[in-house]
N, CA, C and O atoms as a MOPAC input file, in Angstrom:
PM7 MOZYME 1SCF
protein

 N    -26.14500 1     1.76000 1  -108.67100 1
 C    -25.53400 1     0.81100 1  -107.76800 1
 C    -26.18000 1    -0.55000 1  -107.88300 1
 O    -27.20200 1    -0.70400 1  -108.55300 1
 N    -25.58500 1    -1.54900 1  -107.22700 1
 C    -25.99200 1    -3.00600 1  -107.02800 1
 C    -27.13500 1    -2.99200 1  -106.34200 1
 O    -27.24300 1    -2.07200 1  -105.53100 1
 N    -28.08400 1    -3.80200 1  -106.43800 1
 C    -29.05600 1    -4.63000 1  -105.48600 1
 C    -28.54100 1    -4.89100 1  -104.21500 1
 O    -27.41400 1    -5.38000 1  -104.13800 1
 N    -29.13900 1    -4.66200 1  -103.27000 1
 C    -28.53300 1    -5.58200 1  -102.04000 1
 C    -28.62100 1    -6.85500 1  -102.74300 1
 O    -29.24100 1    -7.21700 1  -103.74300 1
 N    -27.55200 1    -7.62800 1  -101.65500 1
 C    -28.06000 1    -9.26600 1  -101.97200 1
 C    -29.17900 1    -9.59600 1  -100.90400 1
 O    -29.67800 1   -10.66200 1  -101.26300 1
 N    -29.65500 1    -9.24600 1  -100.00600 1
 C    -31.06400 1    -9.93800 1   -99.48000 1
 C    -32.27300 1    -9.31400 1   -99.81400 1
 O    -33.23200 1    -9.56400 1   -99.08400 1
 N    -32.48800 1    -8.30100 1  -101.08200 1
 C    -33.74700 1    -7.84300 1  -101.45400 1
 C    -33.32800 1    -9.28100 1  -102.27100 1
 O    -33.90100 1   -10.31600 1  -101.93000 1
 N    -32.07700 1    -9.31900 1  -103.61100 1
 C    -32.70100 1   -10.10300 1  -104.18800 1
 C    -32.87300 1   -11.55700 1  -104.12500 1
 O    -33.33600 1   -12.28400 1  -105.00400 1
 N    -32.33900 1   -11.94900 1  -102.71000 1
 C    -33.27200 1   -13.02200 1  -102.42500 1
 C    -34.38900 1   -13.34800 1  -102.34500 1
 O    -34.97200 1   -14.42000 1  -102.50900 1
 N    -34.66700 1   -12.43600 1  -102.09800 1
 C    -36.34500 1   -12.44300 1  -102.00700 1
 C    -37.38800 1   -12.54900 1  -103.31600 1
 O    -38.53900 1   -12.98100 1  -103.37700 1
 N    -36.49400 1   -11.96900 1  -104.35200 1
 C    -37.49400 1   -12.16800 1  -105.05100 1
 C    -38.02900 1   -13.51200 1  -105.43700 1
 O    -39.25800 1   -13.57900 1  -105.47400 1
 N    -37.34800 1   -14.60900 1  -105.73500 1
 C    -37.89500 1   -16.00400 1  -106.24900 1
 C    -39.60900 1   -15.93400 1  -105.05400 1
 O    -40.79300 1   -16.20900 1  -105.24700 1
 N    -38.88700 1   -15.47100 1  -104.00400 1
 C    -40.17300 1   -15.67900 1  -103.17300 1
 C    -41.48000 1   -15.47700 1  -103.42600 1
 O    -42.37200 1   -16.16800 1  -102.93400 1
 N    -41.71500 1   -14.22500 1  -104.44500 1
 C    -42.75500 1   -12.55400 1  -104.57700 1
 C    -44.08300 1   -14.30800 1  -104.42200 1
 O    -44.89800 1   -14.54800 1  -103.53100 1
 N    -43.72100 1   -15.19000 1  -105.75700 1
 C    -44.52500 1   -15.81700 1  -106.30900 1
 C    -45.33300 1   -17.06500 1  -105.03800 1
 O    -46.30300 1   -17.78300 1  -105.28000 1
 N    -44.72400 1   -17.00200 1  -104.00700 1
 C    -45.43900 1   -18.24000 1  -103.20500 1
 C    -46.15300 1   -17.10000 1  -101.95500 1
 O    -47.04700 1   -17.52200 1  -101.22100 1
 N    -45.74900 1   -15.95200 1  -101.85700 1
 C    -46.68600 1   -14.80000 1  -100.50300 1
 C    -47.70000 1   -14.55100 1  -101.32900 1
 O    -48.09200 1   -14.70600 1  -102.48600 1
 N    -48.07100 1   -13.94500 1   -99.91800 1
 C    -49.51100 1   -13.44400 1   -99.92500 1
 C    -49.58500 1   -12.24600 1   -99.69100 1
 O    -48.86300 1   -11.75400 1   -98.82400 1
 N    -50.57400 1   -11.40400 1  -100.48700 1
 C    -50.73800 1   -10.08400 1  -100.04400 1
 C    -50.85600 1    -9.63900 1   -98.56100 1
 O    -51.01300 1   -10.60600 1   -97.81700 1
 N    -50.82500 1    -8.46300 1   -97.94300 1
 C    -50.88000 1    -8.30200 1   -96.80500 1
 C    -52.30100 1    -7.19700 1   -96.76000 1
 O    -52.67600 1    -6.59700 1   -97.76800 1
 N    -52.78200 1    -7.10700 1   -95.80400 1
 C    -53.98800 1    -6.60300 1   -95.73000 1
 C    -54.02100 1    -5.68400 1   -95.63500 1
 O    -53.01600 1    -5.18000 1   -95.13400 1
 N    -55.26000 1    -4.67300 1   -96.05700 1
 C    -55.21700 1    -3.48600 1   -95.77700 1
 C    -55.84300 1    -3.02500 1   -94.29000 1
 O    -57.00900 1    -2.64100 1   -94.20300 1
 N    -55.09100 1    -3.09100 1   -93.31200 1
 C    -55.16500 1    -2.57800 1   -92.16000 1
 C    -54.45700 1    -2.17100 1   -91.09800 1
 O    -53.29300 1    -2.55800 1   -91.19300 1
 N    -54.69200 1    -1.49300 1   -90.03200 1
 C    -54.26500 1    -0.21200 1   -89.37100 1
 C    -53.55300 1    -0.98000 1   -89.30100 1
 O    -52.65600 1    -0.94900 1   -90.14400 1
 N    -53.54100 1    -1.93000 1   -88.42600 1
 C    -52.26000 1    -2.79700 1   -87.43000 1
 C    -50.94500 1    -3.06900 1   -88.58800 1
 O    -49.77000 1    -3.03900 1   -88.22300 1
 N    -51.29200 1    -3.29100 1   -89.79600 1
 C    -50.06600 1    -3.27500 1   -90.50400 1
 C    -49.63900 1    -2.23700 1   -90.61100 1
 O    -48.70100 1    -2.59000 1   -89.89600 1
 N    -49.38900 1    -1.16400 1   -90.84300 1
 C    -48.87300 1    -0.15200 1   -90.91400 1
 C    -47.89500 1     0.31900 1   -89.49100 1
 O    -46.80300 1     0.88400 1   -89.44100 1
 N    -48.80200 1    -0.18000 1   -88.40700 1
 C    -48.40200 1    -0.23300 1   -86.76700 1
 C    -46.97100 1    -1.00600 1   -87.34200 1
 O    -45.82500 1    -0.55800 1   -87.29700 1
 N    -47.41500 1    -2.25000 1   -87.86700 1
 C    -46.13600 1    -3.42100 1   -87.66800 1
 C    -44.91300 1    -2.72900 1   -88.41600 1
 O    -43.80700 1    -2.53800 1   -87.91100 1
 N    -45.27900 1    -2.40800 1   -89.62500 1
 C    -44.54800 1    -1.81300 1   -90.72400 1
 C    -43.73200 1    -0.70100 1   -89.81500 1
 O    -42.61400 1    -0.49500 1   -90.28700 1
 N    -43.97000 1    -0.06700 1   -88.83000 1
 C    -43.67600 1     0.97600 1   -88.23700 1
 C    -42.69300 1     0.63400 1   -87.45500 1
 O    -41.65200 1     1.28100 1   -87.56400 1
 N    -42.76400 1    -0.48600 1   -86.44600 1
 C    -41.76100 1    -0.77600 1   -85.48000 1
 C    -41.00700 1    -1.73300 1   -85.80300 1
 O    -40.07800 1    -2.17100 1   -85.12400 1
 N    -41.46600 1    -2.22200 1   -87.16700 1
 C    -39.83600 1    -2.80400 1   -87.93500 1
 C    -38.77500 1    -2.23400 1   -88.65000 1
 O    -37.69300 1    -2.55500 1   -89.14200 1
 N    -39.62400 1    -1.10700 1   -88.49600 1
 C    -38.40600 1    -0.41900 1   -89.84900 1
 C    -37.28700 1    -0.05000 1   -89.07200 1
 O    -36.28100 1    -0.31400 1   -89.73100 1
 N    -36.92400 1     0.55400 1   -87.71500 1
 C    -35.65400 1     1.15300 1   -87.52900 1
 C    -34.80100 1    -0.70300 1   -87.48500 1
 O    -33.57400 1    -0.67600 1   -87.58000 1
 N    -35.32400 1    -1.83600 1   -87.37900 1
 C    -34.47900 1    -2.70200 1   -87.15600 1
 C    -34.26900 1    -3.46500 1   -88.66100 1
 O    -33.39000 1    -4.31300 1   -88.81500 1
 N    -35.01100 1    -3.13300 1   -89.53800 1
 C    -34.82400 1    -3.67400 1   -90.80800 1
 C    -33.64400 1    -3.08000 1   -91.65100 1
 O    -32.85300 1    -3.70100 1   -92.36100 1
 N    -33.70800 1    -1.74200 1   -91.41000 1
 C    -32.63100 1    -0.55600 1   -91.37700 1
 C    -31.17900 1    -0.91100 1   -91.23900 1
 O    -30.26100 1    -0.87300 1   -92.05700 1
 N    -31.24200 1    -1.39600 1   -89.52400 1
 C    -29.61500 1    -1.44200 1   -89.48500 1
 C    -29.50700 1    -2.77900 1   -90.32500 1
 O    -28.48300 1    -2.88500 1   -91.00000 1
 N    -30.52200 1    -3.92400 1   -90.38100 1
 C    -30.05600 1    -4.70000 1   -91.14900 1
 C    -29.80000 1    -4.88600 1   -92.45500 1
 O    -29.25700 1    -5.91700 1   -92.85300 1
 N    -30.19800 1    -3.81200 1   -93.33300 1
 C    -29.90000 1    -3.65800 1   -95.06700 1
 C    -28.61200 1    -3.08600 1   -94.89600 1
 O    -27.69000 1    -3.18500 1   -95.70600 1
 N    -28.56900 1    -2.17300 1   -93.25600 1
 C    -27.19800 1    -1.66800 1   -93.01600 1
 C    -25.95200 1    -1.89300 1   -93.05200 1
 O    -25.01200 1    -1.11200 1   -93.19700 1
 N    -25.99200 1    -3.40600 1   -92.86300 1
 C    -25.45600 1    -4.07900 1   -91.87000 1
 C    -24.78800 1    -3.70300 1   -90.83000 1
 O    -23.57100 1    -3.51800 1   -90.80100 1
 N    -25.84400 1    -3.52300 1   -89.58700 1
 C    -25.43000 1    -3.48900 1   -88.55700 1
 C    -26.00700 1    -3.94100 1   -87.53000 1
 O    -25.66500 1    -3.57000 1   -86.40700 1
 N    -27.05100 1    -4.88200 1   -87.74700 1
 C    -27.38500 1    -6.01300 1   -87.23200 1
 C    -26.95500 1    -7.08700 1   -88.10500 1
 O    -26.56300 1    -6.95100 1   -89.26400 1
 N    -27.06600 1    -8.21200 1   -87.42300 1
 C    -26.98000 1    -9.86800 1   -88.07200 1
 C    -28.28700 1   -10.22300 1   -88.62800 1
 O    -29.12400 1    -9.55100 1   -88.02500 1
 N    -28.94200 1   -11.10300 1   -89.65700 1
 C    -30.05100 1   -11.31400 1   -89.51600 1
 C    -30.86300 1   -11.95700 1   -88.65900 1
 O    -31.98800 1   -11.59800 1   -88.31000 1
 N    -30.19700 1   -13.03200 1   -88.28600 1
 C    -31.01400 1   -13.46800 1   -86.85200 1
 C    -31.33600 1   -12.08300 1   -85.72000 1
 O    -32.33800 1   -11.78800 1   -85.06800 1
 N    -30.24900 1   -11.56900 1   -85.83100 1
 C    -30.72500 1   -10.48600 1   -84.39500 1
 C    -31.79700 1    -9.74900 1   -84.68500 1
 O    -32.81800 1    -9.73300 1   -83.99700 1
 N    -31.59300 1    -9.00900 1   -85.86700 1
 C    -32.52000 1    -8.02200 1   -86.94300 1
 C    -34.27500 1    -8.85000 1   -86.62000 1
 O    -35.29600 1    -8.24000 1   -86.30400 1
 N    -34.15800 1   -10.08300 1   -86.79300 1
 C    -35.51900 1   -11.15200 1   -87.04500 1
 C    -35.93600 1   -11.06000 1   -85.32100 1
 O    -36.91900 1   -10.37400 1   -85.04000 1
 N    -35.39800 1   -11.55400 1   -84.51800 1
 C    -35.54100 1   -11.77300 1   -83.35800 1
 C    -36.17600 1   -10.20600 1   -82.61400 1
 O    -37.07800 1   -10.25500 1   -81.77800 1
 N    -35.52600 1    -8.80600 1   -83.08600 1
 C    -35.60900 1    -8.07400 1   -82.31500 1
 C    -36.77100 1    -7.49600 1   -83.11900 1
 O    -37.34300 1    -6.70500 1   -82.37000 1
 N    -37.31700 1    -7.53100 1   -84.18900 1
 C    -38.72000 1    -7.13100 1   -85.03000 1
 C    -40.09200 1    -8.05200 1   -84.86000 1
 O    -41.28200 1    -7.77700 1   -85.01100 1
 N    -39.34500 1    -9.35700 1   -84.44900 1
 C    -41.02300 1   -10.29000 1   -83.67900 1
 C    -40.97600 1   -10.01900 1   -82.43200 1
 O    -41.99000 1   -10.47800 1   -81.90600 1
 N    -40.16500 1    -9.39200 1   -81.51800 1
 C    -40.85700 1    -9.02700 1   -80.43800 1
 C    -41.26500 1    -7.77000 1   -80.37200 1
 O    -41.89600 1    -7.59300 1   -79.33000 1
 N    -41.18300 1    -6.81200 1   -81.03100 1
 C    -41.38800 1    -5.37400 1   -81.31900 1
 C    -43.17700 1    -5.28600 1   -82.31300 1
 O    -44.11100 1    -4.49600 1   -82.45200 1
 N    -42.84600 1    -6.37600 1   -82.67800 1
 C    -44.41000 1    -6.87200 1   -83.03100 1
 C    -45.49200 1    -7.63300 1   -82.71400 1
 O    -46.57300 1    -7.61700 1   -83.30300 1
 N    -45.18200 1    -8.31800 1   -81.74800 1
 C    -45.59800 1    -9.08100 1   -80.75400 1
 C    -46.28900 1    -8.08600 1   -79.72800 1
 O    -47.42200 1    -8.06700 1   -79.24600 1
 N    -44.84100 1    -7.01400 1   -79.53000 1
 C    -45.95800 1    -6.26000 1   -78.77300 1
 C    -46.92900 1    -5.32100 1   -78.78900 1
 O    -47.83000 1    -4.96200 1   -78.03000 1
 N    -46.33700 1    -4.88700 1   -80.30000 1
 C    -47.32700 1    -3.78000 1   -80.76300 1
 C    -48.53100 1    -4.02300 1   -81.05200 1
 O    -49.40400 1    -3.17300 1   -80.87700 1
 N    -48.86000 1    -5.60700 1   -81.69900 1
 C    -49.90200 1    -6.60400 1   -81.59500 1
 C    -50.89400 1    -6.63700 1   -80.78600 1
 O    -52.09500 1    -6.53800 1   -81.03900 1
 N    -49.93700 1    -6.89400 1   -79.00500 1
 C    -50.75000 1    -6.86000 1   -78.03700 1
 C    -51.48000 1    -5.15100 1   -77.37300 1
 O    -52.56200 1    -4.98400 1   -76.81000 1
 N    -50.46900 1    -4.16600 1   -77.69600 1
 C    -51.03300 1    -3.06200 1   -77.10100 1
 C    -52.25600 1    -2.60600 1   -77.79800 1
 O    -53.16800 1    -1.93600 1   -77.31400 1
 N    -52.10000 1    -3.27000 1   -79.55200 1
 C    -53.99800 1    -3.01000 1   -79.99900 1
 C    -54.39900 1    -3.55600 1   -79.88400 1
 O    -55.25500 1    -3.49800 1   -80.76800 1
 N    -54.63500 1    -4.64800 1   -79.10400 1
 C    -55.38100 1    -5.00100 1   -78.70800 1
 C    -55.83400 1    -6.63700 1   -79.36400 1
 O    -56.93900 1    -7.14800 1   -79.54800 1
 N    -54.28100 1    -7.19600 1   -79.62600 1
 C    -54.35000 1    -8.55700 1   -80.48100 1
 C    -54.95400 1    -8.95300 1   -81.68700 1
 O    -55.90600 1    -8.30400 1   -82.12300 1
 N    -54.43500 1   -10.13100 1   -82.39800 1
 C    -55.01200 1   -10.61100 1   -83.70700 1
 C    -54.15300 1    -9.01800 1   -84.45800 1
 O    -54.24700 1    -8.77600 1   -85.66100 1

């Protein structure tokens, strides 16, 4: 099958990010984005909604360990 088209947007990107760290809290984050990243490869969110409803889902998961 095809690529989605918003993985391969991303790629031009790979070259200007930054690795992500090896720690707990990412994996936390990685965790409570995925059911909303989901409907959005789905499409069944919009991307704004998809974006909006994964920074606050990380925001808070952020704060319940305890920040940073």
């Amino acid at each position: 099958g095809e690529a989605h088209p918003r993985l391969g947007a991303g790629i031009p990107r790979i070259d200007h990010g930054k690795a992500m760290p090896v720690i707990r809290k990412m994996r936390a984050i990685w965790g409570v984005m995925r059911p909303d990243y989901q409907e959005e490869m789905g499409d069944r969110h919009e991307h704004q909604e998809a974006t909006a409803l994964m920074q606050g889902q990380v925001v808070k998961k952020i704060e319940e360990m305890g920040g940073n």
